[in-house]
PyMOL Python script that loads the backbone (N, CA, C, O; Angstrom):
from pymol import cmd

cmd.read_pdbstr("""\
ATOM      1  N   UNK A   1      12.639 -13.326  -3.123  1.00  0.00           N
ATOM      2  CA  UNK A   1      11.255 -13.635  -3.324  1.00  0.00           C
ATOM      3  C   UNK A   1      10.615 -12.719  -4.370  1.00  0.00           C
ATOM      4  O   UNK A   1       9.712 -13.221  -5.039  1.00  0.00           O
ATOM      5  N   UNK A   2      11.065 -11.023  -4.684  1.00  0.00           N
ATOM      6  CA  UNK A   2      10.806 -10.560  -5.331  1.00  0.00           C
ATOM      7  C   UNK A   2      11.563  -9.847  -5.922  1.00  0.00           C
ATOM      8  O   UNK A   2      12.603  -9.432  -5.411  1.00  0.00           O
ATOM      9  N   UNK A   3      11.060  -9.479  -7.495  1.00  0.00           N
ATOM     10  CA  UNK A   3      12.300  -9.343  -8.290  1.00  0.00           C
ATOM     11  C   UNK A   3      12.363  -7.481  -8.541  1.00  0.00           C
ATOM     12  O   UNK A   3      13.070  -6.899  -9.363  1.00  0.00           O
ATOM     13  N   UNK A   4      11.493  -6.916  -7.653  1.00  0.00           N
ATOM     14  CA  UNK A   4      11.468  -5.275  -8.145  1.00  0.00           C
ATOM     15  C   UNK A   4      10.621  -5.056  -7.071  1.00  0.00           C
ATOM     16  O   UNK A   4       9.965  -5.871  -6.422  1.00  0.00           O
ATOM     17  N   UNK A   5      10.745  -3.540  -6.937  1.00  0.00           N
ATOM     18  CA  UNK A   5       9.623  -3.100  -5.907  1.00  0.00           C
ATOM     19  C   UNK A   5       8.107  -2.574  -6.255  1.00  0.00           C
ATOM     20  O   UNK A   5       7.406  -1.903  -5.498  1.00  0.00           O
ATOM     21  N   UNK A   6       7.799  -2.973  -7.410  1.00  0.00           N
ATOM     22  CA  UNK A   6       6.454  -2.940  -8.467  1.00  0.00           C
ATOM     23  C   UNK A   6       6.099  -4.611  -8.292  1.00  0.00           C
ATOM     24  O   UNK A   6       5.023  -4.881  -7.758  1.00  0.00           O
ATOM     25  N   UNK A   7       6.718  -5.396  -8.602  1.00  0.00           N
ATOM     26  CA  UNK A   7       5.902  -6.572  -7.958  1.00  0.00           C
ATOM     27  C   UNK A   7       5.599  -7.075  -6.107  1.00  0.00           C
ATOM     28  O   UNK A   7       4.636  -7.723  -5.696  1.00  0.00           O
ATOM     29  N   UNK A   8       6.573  -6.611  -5.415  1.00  0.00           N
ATOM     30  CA  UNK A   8       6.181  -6.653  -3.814  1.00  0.00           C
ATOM     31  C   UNK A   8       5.040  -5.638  -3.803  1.00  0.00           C
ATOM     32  O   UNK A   8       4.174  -6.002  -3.008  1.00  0.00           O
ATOM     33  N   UNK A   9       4.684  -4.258  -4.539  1.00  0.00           N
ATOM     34  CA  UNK A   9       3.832  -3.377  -4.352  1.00  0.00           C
ATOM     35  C   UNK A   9       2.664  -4.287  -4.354  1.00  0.00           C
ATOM     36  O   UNK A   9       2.004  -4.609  -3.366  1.00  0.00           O
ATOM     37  N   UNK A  10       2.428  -4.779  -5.955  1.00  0.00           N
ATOM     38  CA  UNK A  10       1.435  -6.017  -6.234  1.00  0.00           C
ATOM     39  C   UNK A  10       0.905  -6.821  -5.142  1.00  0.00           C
ATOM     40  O   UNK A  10      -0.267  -6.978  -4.802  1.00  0.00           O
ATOM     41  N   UNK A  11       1.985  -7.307  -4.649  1.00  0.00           N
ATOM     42  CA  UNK A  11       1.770  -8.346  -3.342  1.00  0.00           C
ATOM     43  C   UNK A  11       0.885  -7.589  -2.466  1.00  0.00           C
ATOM     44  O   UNK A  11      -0.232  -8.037  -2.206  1.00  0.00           O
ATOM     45  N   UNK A  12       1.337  -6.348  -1.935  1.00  0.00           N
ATOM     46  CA  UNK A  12       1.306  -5.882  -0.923  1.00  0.00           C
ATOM     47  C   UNK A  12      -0.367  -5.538  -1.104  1.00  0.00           C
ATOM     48  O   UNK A  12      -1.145  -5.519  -0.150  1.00  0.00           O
ATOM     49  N   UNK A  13      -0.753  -5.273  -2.520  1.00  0.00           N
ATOM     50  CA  UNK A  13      -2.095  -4.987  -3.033  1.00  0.00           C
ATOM     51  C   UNK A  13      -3.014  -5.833  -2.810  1.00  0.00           C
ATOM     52  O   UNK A  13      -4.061  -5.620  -2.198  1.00  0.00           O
ATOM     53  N   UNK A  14      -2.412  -7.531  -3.643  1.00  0.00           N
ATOM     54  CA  UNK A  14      -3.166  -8.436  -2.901  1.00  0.00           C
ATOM     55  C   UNK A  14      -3.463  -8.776  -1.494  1.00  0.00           C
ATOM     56  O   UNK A  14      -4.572  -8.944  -0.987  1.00  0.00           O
ATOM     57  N   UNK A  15      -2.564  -8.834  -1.070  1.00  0.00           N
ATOM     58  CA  UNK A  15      -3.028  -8.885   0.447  1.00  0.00           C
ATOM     59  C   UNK A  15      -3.587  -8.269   1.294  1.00  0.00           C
ATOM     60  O   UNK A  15      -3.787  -8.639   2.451  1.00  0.00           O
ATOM     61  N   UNK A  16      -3.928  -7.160   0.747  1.00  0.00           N
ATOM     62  CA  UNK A  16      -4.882  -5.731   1.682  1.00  0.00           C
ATOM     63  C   UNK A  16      -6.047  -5.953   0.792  1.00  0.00           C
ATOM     64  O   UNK A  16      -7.105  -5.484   1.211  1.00  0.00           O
ATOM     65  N   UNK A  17      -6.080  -6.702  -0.592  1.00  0.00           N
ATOM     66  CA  UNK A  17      -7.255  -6.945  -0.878  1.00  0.00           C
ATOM     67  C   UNK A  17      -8.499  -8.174  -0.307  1.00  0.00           C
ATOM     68  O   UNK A  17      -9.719  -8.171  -0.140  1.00  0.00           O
ATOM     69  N   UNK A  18      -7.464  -9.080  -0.156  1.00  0.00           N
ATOM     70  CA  UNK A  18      -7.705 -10.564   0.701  1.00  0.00           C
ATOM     71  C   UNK A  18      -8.235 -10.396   2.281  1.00  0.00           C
ATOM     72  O   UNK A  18      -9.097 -11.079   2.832  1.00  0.00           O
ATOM     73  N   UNK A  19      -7.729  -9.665   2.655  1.00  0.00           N
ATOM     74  CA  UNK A  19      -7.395  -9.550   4.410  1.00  0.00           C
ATOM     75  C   UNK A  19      -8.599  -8.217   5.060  1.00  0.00           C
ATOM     76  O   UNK A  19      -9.372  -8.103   6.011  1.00  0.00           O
ATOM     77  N   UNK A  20      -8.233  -7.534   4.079  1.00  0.00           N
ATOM     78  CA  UNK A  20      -8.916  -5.773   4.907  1.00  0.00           C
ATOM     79  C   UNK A  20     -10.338  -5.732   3.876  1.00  0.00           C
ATOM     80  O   UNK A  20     -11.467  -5.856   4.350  1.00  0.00           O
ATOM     81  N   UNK A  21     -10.005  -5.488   2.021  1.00  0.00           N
ATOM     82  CA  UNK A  21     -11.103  -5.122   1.606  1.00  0.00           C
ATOM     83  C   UNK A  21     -12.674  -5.986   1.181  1.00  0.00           C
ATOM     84  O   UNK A  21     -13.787  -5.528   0.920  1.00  0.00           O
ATOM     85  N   UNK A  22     -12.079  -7.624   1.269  1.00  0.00           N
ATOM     86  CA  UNK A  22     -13.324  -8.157   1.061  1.00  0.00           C
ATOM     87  C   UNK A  22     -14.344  -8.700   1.632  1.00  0.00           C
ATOM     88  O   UNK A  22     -15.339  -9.294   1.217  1.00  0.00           O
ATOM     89  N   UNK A  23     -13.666  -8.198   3.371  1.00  0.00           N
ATOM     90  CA  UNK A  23     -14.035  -8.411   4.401  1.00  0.00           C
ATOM     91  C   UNK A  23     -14.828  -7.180   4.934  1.00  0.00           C
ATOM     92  O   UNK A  23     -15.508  -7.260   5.957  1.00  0.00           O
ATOM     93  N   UNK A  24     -14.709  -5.978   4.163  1.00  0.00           N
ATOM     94  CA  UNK A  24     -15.460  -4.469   5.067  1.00  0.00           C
ATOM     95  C   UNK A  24     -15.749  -4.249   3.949  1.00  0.00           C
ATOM     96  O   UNK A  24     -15.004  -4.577   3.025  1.00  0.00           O
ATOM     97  N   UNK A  25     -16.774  -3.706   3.786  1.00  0.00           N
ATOM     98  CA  UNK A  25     -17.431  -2.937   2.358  1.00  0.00           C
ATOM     99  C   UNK A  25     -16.994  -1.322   2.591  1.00  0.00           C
ATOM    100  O   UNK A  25     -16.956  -0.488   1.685  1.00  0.00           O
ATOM    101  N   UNK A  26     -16.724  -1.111   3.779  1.00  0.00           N
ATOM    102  CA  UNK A  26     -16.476   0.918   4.386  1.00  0.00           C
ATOM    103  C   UNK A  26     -15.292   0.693   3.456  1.00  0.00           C
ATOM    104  O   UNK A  26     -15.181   1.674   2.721  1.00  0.00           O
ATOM    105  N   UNK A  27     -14.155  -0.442   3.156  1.00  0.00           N
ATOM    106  CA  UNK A  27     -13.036  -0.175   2.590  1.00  0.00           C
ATOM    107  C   UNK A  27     -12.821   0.020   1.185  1.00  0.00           C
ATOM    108  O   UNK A  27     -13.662  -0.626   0.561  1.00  0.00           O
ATOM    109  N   UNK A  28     -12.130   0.575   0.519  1.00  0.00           N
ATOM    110  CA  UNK A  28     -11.717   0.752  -1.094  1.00  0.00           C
ATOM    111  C   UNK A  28     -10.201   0.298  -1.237  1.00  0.00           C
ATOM    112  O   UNK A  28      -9.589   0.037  -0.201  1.00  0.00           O
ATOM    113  N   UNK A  29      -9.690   0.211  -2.220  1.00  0.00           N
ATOM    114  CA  UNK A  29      -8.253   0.398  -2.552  1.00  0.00           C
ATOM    115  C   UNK A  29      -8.374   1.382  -3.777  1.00  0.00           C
ATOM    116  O   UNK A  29      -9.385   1.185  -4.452  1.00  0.00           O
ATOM    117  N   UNK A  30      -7.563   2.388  -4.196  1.00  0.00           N
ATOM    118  CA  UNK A  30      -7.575   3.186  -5.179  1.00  0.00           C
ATOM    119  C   UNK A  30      -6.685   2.497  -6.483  1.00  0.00           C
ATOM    120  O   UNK A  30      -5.643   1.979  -6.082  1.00  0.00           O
ATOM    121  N   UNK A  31      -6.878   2.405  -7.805  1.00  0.00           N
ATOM    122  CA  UNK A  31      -5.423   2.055  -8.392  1.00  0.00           C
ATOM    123  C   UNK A  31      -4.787   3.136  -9.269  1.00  0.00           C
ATOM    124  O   UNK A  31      -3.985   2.899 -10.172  1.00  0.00           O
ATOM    125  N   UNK A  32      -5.237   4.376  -8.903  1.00  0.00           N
ATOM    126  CA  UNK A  32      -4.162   5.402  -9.642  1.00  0.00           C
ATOM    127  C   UNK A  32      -3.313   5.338  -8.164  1.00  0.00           C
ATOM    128  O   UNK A  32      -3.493   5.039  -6.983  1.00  0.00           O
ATOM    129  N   UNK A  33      -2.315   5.809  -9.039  1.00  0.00           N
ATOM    130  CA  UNK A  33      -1.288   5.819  -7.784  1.00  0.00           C
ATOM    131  C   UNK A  33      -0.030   7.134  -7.954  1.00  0.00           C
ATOM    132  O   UNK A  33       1.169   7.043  -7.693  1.00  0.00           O
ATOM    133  N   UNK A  34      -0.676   8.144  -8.398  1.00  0.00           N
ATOM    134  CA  UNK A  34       0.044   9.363  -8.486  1.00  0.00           C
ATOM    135  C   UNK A  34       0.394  10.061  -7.783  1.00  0.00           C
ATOM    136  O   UNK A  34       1.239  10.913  -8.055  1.00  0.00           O
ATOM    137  N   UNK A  35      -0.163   9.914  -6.627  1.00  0.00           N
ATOM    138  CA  UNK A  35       0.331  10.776  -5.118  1.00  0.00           C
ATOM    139  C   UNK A  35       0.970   9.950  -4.611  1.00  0.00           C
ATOM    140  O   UNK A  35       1.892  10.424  -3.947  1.00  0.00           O
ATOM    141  N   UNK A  36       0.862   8.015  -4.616  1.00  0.00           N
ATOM    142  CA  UNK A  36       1.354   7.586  -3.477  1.00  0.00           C
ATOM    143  C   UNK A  36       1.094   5.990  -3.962  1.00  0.00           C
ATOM    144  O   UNK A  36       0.392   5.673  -4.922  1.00  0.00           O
ATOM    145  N   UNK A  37       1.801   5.083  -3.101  1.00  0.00           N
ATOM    146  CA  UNK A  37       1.621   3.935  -3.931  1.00  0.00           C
ATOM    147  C   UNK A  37       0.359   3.112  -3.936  1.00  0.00           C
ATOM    148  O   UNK A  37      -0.241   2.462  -4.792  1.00  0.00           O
ATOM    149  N   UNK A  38       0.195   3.361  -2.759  1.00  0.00           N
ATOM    150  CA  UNK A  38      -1.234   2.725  -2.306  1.00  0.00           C
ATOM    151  C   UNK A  38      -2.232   3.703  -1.055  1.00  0.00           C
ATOM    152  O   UNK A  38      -1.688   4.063  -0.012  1.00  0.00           O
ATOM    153  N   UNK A  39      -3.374   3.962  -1.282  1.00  0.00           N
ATOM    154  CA  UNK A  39      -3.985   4.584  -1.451  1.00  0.00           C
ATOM    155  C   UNK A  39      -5.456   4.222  -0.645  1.00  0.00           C
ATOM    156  O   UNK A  39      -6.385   4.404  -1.433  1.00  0.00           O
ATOM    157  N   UNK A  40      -5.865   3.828   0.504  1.00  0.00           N
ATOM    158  CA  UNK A  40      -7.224   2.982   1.437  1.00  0.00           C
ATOM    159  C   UNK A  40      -8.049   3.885   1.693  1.00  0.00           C
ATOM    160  O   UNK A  40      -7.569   4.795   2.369  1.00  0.00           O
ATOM    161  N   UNK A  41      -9.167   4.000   1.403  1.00  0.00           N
ATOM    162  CA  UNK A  41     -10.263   4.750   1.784  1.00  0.00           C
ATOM    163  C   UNK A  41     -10.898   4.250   2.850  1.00  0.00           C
ATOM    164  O   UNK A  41     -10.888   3.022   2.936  1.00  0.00           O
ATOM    165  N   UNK A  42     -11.424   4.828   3.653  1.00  0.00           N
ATOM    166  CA  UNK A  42     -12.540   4.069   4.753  1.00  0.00           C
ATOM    167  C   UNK A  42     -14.356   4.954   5.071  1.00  0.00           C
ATOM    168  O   UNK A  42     -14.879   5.770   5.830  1.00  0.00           O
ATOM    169  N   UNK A  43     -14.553   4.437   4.373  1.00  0.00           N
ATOM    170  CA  UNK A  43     -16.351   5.148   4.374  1.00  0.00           C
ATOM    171  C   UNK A  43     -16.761   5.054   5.704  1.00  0.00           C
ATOM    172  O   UNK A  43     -15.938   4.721   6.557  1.00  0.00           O
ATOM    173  N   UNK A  44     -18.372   5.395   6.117  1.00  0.00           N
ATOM    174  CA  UNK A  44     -18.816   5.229   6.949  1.00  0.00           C
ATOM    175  C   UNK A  44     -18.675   5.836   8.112  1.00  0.00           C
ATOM    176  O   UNK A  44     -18.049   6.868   7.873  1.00  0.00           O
ATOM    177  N   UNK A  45     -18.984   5.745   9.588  1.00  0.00           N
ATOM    178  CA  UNK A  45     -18.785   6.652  10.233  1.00  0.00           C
ATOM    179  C   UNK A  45     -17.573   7.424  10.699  1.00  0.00           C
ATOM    180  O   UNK A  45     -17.733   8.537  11.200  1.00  0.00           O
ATOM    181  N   UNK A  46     -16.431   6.924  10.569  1.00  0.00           N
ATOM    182  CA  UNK A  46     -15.221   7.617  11.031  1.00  0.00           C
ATOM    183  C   UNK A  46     -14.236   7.645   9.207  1.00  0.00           C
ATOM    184  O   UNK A  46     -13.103   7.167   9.175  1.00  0.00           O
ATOM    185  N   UNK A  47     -14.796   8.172   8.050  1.00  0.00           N
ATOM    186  CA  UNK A  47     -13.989   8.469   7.790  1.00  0.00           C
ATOM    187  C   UNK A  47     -12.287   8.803   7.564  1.00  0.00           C
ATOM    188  O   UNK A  47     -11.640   9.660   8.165  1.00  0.00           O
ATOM    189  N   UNK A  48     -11.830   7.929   6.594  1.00  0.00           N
ATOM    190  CA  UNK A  48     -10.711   8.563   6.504  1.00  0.00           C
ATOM    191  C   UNK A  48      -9.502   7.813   5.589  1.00  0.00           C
ATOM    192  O   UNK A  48      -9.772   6.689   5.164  1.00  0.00           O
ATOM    193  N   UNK A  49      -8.262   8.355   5.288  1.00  0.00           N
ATOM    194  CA  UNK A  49      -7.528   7.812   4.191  1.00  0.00           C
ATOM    195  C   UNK A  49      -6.158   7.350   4.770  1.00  0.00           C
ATOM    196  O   UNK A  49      -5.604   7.959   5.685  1.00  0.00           O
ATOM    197  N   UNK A  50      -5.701   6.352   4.244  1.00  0.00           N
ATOM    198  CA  UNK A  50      -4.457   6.044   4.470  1.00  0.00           C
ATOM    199  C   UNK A  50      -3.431   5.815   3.368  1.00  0.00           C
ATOM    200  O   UNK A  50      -3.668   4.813   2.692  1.00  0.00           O
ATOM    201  N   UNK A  51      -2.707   6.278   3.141  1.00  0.00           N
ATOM    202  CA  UNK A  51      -1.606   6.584   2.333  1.00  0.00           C
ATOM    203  C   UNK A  51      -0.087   5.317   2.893  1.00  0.00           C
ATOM    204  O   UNK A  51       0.611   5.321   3.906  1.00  0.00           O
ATOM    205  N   UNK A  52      -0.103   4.443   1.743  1.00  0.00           N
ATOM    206  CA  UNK A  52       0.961   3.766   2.106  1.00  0.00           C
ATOM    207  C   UNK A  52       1.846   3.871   0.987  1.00  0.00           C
ATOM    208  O   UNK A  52       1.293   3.803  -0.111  1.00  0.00           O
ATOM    209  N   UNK A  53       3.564   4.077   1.004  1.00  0.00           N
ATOM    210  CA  UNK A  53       4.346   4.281   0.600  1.00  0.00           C
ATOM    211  C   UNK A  53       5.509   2.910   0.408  1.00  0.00           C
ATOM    212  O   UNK A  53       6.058   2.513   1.435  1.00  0.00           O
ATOM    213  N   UNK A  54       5.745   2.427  -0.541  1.00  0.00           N
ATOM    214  CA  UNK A  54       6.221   0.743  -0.606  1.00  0.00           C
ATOM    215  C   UNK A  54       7.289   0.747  -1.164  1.00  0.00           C
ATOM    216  O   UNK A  54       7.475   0.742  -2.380  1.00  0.00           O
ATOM    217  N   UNK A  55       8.207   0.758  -0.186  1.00  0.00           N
ATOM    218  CA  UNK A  55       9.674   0.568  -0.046  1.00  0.00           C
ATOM    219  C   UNK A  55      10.178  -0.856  -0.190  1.00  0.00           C
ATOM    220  O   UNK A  55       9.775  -1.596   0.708  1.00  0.00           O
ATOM    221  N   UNK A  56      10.972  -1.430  -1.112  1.00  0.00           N
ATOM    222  CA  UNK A  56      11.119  -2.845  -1.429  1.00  0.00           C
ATOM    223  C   UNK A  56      13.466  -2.728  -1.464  1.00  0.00           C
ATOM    224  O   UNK A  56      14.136  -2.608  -2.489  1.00  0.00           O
ATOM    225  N   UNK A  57      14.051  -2.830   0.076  1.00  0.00           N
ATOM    226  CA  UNK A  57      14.982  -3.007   0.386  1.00  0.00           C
ATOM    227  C   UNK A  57      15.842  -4.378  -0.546  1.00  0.00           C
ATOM    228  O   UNK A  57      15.746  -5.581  -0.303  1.00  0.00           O
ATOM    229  N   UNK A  58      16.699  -3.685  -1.687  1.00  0.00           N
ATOM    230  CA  UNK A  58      17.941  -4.447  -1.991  1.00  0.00           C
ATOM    231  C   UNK A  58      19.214  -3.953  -1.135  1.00  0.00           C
ATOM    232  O   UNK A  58      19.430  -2.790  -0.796  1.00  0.00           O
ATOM    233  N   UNK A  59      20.172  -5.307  -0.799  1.00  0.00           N
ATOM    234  CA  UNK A  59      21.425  -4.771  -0.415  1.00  0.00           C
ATOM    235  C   UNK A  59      21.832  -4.530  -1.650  1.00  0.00           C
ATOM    236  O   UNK A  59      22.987  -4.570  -1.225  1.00  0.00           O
ATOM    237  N   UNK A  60      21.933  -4.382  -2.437  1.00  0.00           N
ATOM    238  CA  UNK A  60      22.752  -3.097  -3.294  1.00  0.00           C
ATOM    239  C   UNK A  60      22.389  -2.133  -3.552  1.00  0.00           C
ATOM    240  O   UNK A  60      22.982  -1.565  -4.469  1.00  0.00           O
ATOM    241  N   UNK A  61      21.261  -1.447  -2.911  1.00  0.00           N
ATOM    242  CA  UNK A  61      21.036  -0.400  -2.687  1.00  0.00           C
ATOM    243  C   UNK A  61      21.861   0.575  -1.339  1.00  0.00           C
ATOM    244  O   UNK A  61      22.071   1.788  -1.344  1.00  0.00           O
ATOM    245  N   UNK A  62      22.238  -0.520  -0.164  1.00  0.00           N
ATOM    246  CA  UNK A  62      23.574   0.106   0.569  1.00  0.00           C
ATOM    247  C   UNK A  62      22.290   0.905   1.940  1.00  0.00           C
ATOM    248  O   UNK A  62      22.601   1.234   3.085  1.00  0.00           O
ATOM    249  N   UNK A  63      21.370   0.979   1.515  1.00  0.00           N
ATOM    250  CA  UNK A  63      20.373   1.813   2.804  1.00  0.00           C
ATOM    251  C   UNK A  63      18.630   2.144   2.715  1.00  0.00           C
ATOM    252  O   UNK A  63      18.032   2.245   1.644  1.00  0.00           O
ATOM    253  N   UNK A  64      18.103   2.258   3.826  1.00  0.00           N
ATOM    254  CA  UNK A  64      16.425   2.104   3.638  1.00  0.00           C
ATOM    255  C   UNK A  64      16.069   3.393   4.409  1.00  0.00           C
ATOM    256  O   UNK A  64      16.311   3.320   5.614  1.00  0.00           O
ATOM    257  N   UNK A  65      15.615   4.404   4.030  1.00  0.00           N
ATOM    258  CA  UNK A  65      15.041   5.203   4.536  1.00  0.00           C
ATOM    259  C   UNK A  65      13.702   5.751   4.912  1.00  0.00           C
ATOM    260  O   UNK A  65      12.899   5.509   4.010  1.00  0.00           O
ATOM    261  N   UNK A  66      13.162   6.404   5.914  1.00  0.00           N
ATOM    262  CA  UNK A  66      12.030   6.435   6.582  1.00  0.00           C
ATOM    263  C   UNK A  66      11.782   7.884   6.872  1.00  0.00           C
ATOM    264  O   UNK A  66      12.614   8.638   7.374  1.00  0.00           O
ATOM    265  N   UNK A  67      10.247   8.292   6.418  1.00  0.00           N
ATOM    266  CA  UNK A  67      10.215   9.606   6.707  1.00  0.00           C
ATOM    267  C   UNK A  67       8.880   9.819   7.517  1.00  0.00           C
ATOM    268  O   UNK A  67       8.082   8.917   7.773  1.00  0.00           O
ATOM    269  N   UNK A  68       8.760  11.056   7.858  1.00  0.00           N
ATOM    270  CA  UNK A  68       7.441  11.137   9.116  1.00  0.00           C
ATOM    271  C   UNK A  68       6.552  12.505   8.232  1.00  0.00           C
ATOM    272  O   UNK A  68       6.228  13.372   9.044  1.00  0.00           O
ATOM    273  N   UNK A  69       6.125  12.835   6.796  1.00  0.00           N
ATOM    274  CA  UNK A  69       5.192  13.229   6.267  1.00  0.00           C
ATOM    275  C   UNK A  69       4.414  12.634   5.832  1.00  0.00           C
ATOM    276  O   UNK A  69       3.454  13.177   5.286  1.00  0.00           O
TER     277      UNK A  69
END
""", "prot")
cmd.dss("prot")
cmd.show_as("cartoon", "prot")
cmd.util.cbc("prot")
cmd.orient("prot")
C-alpha cells in the first residue's frame, strides 16, 4: 500500500489531521520534525505533547523494533 516510510508518515499526518485536529482547536500538529516524526500539541486546560515515532515494517528489513523513551 505504501512505497517508503515518508509516505505512510504522510498518511499517518493526514489522518490525525482529519480525525483529532479539525475537530479540537486545543490540538496542533507541528511540521518540523527534527526531534521526532510527528509532533501533537494539546492547549488548554491539561496541557501537553505527544511525540509519535513512525515505523513503516518491510519484510526485507528481517525485524521491527520498539523502545520505551
Amino acid at each position: 500500500m505504501f512505497i517508503s516510510e515518508k509516505q505512510f508518515e504522510e498518511h499517518i499526518r493526514e489522518l490525525i489531521h482529519k480525525h483529532i485536529i479539525q475537530h479540537n482547536s486545543d490540538f496542533i500538529i507541528l511540521d518540523n520534525k527534527k526531534a521526532v516524526d510527528i509532533l501533537i500539541c494539546r492547549n488548554g486546560e491539561k496541557p501537553s505533547l505527544f511525540f509519535l515515532e513512525v515505523k513503516y515494517h518491510q519484510d526485507s528489513h528481517g525485524r521491527l523494533g520498539f523502545g520505551g523513551s
